[in-house]
C-alpha positions in Angstrom: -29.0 -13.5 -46.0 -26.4 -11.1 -44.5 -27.7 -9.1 -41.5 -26.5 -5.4 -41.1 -24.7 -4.2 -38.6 -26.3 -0.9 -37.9 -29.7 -1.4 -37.2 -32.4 1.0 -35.7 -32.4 -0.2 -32.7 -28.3 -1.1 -32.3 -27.8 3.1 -33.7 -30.4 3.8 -30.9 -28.8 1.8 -28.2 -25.1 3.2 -29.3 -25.9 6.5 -29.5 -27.8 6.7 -26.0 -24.6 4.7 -24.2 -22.4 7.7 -25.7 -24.6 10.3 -24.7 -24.7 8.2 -21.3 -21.2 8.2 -20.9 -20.2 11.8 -22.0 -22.9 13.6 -19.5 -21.9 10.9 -16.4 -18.9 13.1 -16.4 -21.0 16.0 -15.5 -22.2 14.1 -12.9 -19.2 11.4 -11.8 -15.9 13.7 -12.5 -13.0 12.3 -12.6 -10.2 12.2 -10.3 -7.8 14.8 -10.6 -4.8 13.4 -12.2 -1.8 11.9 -10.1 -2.2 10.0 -7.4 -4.6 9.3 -4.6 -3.5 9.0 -1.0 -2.8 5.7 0.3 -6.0 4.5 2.5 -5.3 3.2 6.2 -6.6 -0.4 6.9 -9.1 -1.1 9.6 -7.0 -2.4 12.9 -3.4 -1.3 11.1 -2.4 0.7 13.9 -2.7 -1.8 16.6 0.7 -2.3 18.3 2.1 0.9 16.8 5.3 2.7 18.4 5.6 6.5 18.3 9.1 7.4 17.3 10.1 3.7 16.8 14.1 3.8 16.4 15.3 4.2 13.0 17.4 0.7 12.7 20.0 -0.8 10.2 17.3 -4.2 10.9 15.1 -5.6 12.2 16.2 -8.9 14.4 18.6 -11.4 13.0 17.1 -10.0 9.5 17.0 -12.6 6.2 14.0 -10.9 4.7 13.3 -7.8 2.9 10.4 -5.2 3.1 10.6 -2.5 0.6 8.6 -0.1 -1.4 8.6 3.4 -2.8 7.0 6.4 -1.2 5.3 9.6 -3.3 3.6 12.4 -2.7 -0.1 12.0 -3.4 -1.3 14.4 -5.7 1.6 14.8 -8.5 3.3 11.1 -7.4 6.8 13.5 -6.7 9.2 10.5 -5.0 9.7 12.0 -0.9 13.1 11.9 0.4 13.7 11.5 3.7 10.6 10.1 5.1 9.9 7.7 8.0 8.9 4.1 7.5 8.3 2.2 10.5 7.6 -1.7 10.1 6.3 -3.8 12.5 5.5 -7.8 12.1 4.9 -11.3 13.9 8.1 -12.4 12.9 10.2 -15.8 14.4 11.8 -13.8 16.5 8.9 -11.9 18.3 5.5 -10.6 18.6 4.3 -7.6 16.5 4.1 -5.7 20.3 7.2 -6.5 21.3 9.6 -3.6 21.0 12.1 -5.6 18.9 10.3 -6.4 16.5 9.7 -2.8 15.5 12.2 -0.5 13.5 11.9 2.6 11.3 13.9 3.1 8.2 13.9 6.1 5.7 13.0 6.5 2.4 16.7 7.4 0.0 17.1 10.3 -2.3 14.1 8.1 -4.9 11.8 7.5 -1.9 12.7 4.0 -1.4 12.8 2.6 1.7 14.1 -0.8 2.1 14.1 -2.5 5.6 15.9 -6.6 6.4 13.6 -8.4 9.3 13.0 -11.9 10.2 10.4 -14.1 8.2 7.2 -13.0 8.9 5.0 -15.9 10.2 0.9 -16.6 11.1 -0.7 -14.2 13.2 -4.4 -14.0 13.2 -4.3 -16.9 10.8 -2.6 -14.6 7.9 1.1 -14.0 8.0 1.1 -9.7 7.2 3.5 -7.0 8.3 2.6 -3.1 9.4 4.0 -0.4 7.5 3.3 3.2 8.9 4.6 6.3 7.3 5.0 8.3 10.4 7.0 11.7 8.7 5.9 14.5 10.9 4.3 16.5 8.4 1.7 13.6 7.5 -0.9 11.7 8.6 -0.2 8.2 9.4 -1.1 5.7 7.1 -1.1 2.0 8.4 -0.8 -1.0 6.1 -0.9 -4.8 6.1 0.2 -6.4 2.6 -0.4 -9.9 3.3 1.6 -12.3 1.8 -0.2 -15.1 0.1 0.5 -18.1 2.1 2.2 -19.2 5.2 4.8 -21.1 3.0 5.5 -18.3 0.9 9.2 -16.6 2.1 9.8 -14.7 -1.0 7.9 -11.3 -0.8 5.1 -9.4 0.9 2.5 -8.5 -1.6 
């Protein structure tokens, strides 16, 4: 015997989830479209350098940080912007002045910045972005990478 598909009950059930779903709007909007500001993490700051150096590196170098930065909002890519970076690396500390060094971001917001290998501090190897342009707040970040063997990328 071959059972329908649309019963009372599963009509019922559909028809209240769509109604559900259409008036949550109402209640739940949606974000405006574009993109939402980064958030800062908790204890990011820590060790933090106002008007670190802008530097060609940081160290002896042999790893890469990189990323792209955009305006939140309509995602429009921001030239000229201030990246500073900051890790435990195997050269240094993340609080000692060396191992700290600004870049900024080219013509397609990307800012690319060589350090040494990032190594276990706090029991996670993690570096410290900060976009520190003048006319924004700071926001603080710490990718971590995914283990203490892992030299390829921060993620």
């Amino acid at each position: 015997m071959a059972t329908a598909l649309f019963t009372r009950r599963t009509l019922l059930a559909s028809g209240g989830a769509l109604v559900a779903t259409g008036l949550s709007g109402l209640f739940f909007p949606a974000i405006a479209k574009g993109l939402a500001p980064t958030g800062s993490m908790r204890g990011g700051d820590n060790n933090y350098i106002p008007g670190a150096p802008i530097v060609d590196r940081i160290g002896g170098g042999g790893f890469w940080m990189s990323g792209t930065v955009r305006r939140a909002g309509d995602g429009a890519l921001l030239a000229g912007q201030r990246i500073q970076i900051w890790a435990h690396t195997t050269e240094g500390h993340e609080r000692d002045p060396h191992s700290h060094g600004a870049t900024l971001t080219d013509a397609n917001g990307v800012f690319r910045l060589e350090m040494p290998q990032i190594v276990p501090a706090f029991g996670q190897p993690h570096g410290h972005l900060a976009y520190d342009s003048g006319d924004f707040q700071s926001v603080f970040l710490r990718p971590v990478m995914p283990s203490s063997k892992d030299n390829s990328r921060l993620c």
